[in-house]
Each structure stands twice: as structure tokens, then as C-alpha cells.
C-alpha positions as a printed Julia matrix, in Angstrom:
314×3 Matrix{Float64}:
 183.04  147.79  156.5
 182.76  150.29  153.71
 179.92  153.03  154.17
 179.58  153.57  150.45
 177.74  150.32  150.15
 175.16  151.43  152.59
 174.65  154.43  150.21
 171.77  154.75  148.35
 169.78  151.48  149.8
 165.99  150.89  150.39
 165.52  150.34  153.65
 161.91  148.24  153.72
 162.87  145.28  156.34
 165.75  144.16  157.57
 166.31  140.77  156.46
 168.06  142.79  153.29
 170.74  143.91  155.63
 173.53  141.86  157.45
 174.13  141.53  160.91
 177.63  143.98  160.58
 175.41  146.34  158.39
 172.92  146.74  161.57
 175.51  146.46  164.33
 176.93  149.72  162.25
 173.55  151.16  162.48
 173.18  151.07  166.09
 176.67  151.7   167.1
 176.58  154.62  165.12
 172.81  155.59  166.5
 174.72  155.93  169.63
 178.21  157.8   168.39
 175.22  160.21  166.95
 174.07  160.72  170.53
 177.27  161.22  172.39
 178.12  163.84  169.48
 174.86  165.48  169.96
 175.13  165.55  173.99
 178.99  167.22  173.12
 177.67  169.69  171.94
 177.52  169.09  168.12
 173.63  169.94  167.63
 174.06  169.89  163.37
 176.44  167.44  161.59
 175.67  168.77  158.07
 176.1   165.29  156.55
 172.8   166.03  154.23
 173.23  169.72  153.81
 171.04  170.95  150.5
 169.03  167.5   151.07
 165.48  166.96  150.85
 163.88  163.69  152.05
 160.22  163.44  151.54
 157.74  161.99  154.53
 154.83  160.46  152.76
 152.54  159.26  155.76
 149.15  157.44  155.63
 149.11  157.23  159.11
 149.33  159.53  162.18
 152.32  159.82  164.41
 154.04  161.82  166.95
 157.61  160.06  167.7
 158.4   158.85  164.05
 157.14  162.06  162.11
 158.84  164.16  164.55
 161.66  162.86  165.58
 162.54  162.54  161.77
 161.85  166.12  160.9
 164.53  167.06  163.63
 166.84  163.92  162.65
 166.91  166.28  159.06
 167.47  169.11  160.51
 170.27  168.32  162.85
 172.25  166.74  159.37
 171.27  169.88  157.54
 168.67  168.91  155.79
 164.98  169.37  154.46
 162.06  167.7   154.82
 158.47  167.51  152.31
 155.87  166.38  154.61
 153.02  164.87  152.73
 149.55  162.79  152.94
 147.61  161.18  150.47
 145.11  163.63  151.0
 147.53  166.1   149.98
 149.08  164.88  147.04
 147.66  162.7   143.79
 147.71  159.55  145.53
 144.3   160.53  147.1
 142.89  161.05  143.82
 143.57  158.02  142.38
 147.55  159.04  140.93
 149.35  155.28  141.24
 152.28  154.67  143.48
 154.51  153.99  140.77
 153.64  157.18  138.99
 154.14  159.17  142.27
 157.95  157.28  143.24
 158.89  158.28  139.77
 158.15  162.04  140.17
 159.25  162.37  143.68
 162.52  161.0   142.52
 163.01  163.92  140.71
 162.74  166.46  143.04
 163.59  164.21  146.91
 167.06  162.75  147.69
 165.39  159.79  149.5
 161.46  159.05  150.96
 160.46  157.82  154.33
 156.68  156.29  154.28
 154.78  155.1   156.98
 152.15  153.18  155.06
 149.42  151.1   155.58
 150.58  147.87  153.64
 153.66  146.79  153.31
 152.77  146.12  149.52
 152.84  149.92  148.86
 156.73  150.32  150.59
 157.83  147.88  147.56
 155.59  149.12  145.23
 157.76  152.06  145.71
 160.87  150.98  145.91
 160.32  149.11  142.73
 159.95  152.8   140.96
 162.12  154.65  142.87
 165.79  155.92  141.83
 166.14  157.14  145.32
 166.15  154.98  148.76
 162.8   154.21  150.35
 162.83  153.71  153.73
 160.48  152.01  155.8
 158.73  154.72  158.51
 156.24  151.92  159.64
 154.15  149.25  157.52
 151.83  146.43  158.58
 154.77  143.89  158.42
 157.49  145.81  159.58
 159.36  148.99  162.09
 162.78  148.85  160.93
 163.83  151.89  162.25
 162.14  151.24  165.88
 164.07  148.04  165.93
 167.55  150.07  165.55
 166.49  152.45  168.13
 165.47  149.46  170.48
 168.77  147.89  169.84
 170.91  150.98  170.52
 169.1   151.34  173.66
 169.42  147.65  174.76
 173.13  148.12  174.23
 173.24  151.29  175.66
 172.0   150.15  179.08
 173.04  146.85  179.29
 176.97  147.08  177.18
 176.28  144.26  174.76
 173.66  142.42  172.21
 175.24  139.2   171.18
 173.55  137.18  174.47
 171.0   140.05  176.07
 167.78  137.31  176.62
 164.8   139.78  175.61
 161.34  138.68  176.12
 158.54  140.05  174.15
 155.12  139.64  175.53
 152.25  139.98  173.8
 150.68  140.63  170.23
 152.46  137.49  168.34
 151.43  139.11  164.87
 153.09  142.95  166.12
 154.89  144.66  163.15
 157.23  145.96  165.91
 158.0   142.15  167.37
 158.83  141.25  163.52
 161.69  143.67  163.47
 162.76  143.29  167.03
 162.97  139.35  165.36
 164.95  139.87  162.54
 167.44  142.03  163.56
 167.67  140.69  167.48
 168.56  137.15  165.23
 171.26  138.55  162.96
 172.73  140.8   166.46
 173.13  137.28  168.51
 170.14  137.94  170.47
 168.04  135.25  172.32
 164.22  136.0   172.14
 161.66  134.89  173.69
 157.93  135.89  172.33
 154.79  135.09  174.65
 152.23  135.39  172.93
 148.66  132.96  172.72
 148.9   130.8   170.14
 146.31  132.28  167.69
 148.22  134.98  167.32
 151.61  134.06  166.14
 154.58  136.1   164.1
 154.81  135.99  160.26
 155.83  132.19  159.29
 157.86  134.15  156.49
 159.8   136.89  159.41
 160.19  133.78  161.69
 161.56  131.34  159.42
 164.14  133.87  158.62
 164.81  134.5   162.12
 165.28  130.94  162.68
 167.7   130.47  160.65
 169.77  133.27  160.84
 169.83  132.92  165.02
 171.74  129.7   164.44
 174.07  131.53  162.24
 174.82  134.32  164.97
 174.78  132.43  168.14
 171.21  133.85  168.96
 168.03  132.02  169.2
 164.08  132.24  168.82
 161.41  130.43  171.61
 157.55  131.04  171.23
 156.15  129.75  173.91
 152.39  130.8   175.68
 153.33  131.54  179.02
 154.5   134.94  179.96
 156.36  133.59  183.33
 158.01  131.07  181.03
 159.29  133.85  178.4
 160.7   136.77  180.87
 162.45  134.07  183.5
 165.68  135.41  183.29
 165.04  138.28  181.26
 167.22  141.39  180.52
 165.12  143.08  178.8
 160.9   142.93  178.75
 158.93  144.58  175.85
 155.38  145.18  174.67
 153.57  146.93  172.63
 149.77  147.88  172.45
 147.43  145.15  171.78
 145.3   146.85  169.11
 147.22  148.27  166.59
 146.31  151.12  163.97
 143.49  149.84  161.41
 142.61  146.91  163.7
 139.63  148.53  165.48
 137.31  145.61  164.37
 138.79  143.15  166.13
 140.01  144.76  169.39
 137.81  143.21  171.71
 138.79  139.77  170.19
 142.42  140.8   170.4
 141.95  142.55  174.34
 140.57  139.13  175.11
 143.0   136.82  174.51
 145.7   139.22  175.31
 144.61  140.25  178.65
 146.79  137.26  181.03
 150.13  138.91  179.15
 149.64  142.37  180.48
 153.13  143.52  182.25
 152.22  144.63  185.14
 154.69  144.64  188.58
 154.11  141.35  189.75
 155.76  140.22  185.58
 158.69  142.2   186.02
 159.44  140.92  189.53
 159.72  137.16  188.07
 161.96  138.63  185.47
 164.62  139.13  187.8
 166.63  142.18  189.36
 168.73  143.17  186.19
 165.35  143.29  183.54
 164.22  146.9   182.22
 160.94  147.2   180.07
 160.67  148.9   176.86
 157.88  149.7   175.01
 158.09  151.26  171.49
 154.75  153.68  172.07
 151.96  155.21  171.91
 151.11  152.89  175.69
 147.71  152.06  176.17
 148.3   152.21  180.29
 146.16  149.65  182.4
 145.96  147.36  179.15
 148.99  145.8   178.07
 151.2   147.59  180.76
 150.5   149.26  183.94
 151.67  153.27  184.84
 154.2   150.93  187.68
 156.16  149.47  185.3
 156.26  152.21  182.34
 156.76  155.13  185.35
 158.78  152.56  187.49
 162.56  151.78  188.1
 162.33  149.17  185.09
 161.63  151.54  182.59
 164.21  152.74  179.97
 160.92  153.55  177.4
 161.92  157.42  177.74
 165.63  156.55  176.87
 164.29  154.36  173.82
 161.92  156.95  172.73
 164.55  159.85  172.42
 166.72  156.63  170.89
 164.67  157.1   167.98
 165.66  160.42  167.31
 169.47  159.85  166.76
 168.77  155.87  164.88
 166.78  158.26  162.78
 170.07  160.51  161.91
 172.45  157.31  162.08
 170.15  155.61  159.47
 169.85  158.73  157.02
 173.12  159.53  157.19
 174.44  156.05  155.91
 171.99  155.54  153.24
 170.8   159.23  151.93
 173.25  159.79  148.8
């Protein structure tokens, strides 16, 4: 596969990219690691580049795991808020993509709606990547499949169950690329809180392309029987305060706890993309336990990051 058609892409979800396009992605996310663990600390792939992180929304692994990811390719990085630029006093999106277009080589926003990410990219001569919306994680779901073939040697195959939120912008990615990678996925979740008709339809259809498949089903026993891999993520999201005790509610029976993982079988490991509420939707056992790969995962982010940026920053 070329590279050079990678270059200079948006990045907002990744039904735009193939199934070879994200294999590359991860198997390079993990080339980036060995290199780094070699000894190469700086591959100076984006030396004299700046790549602007235009965040609406706190974070700890994806703002700094991205200002290192820079660094180590020999970049720069322009961190910014709304607060701190025009957009908070009423400057439009368009009017800001076009401007920092002029002096970035590519943006990474973590936004609040999804709506804003193509607003952007609409506007913007340089790539926009996706650094977390409502909809979508792409770059958690590279990280998450690096790690899944990191520990267990393949993708096309790997039965992953995710249990919990149905609606969770991390589950949507985990969806679209697990379907184009060959996965089979399982989601337990209760049925008033299902994915994104739009993400699953797609993820449908392209599992029966790749050999993959998609279940939803309501029982978590049902969904991690066999499992290789277990995942959750929090139950109450960012900007969904008003309706956490709804959401605690009906999510409490799909809590993975020890007595989950034990059904799963011997060969299962959990992941969990983070922040972890601990006691609600998993228990310190399981995330501190012998199941747990979340640490791996989380550092995973750090080289999809630089894998990812190196491909598409021009």
C-alpha cells in the first residue's frame, strides 16, 4: 500500500478508511513502539511541524500523550481552548479552520459534537483529526487494536465483548474498525441504550465483507462466553451529568467485576479505554488483576498517536 495516499487525510471516523489503511495503522502503532523501546526516542518524521490541539474538553491520556507523540517525531504542538482563542467569543468554526490553516500543518480536536469535527474539516486545507467527539474515538480504537494484537498475535477472529454503554463513542469505533479488521463483537448492552443505527449498519455490512461479525445481545454472560478480550468504559460519559442516575441504573447488572471475567474463560484480558470509574462499571480486581492489559493499552495510545501523525501529517 502506498503511504502517500494516507498523506494529508482528515481523520474524523473511520468508516472513511479501509480495512488495509487501519491494519497499517496499528501495525505500524506497534513498529513505533519496538523502535521507541530500541532505543530510538525521536524519529524526526515531522521535524519544523506544528499541529494544533484545539480541545473543548479536559483530558489527561489524549492531550498528553499527543504532546509527547509530537515531540518524539520532532515536532510542535499549539495547545488551545475556546476560552483561549475567538471561538469563545463568538469567531465561527469555519473562520477559525481557515486561519489555523495558515499557520498549523494539521489540527487534532477533541470536541463536543461531532458536527464541529466536519464543520472543520469542511474549511480546512490541512488534516483534521478526530481527538474525541460525541460519535466517535478513532484514535483510541487504533490503540485498542494494536494492543489486542499485541497480546493476543492476531485480529482477523479475536471474539471481543463489549459490555456496557450501547450508545459509547468509544464502542462506535471499537465497531467500525473491529468490522473492517475481521473482528467478531459482541456488545451487551440493555436495550434502551443501543449503538448509532448509522455506525452499526456500517459495521454490519462491512463484517460480512471481512469475515468478522456484529451480535447485540442483553446479557453480559451471553456476550463474554468465550471471550478474548472484555472491554468497558464508564457509564456516564462527559456532558451527560443529567442523566447519570438513569444511565447508573440500567447499567448496573453489566458491571465487570471477577465473577464476569471468570465466565469469560482462561485466555480473556479486559481493557478499558479510561478515565475508570472503579466499583461502577468495573471493580479495582479486574482493572488491578491478572486480566488487565488497560496499562499496556493506555501507553498504546502514545505510539497510535505517532503512527497516526506520521502517516497523515504532510
Amino acid at each position: 500500500m502506498s503511504l502517500h495516499r494516507l498523506r494529508g487525510r482528515h481523520l474524523l471516523w473511520l468508516a472513511d478508511y479501509s480495512g488495509e489503511e487501519i491494519r497499517h495503522m496499528v501495525e505500524l502503532t506497534l513498529e513505533m513502539k519496538r523502535r521507541y523501546y530500541a532505543g530510538e526516542r525521536v524519529i524526526p518524521v515531522l521535524r519544523g511541524r506544528s499541529v494544533g490541539l484545539l480541545f473543548e474538553k479536559p483530558s489527561t491520556r489524549t492531550r498528553i500523550s499527543l504532546e509527547v507523540a509530537v515531540a518524539q517525531l520532532g515536532g510542535h504542538t499549539v495547545y488551545m481552548t475556546p476560552s483561549e482563542t475567538q471561538l469563545g467569543r463568538g469567531e465561527t468554526v469555519a473562520d477559525t479552520a481557515r486561519v489555523l490553516s495558515r499557520y498549523l500543518d494539521a489540527i487534532v480536536a477533541r470536541v463536543k459534537s461531532h458536527k464541529t469535527l466536519e464543520e472543520m474539516a469542511r474549511h480546512a486545507s490541512i488534516p483534521v483529526i478526530n481527538g474525541l467527539s460525541d460519535l466517535t474515538h478513532p484514535l483510541q480504537a487504533i490503540a485498542d487494536m494494536a494492543t489486542i494484537l499485541e497480546k493476543k498475535g492476531r485480529l482477523k477472529g479475536v471474539k471481543l465483548a463489549f459490555v456496557g454503554d450501547g450508545a459509547d463513542n468509544v464502542l462506535h469505533s471499537l465497531l467500525l474498525a473491529g468490522s473492517k479488521l475481521g473482528l467478531h463483537i459482541t456488545v451487551a448492552t440493555p436495550p434502551q441504550i443501543r449503538p448509532d443505527e448509522r455506525i452499526l449498519s456500517i459495521a454490519l455490512k462491512v463484517a460480512e465483507e471481512s469475515g468478522g461479525s456484529v451480535e447485540i445481545v442483553s446479557d453480559p454472560y451471553e456476550a463474554v462466553s468465550g471471550a478474548d478480550v472484555v472491554y468497558t468504559d464508564v457509564w456516564v460519559s462527559m456532558g451527560q451529568e443529567s442523566m447519570a442516575e438513569e444511565k447508573v441504573r440500567l447499567l448496573k447488572p453489566y458491571q465487570v467485576n471477577a465473577k464476569l471475567m471468570e465466565a469469560a474463560g482462561g485466555r480473556a484480558i479486559f481493557m478499558h479505554c479510561l478515565p475508570a470509574k472503579r466499583g461502577q462499571e468495573v471493580t479495582d480486581e479486574v482493572i488491578d488483576g491478572p486480566w488487565s492489559a488497560v496499562w499496556d493499552q493506555a501507553e498504546n495510545r502514545l505510539h497510535a498517536h505517532k503512527a497516526v501523525l506520521s502517516l497523515l501529517v504532510p
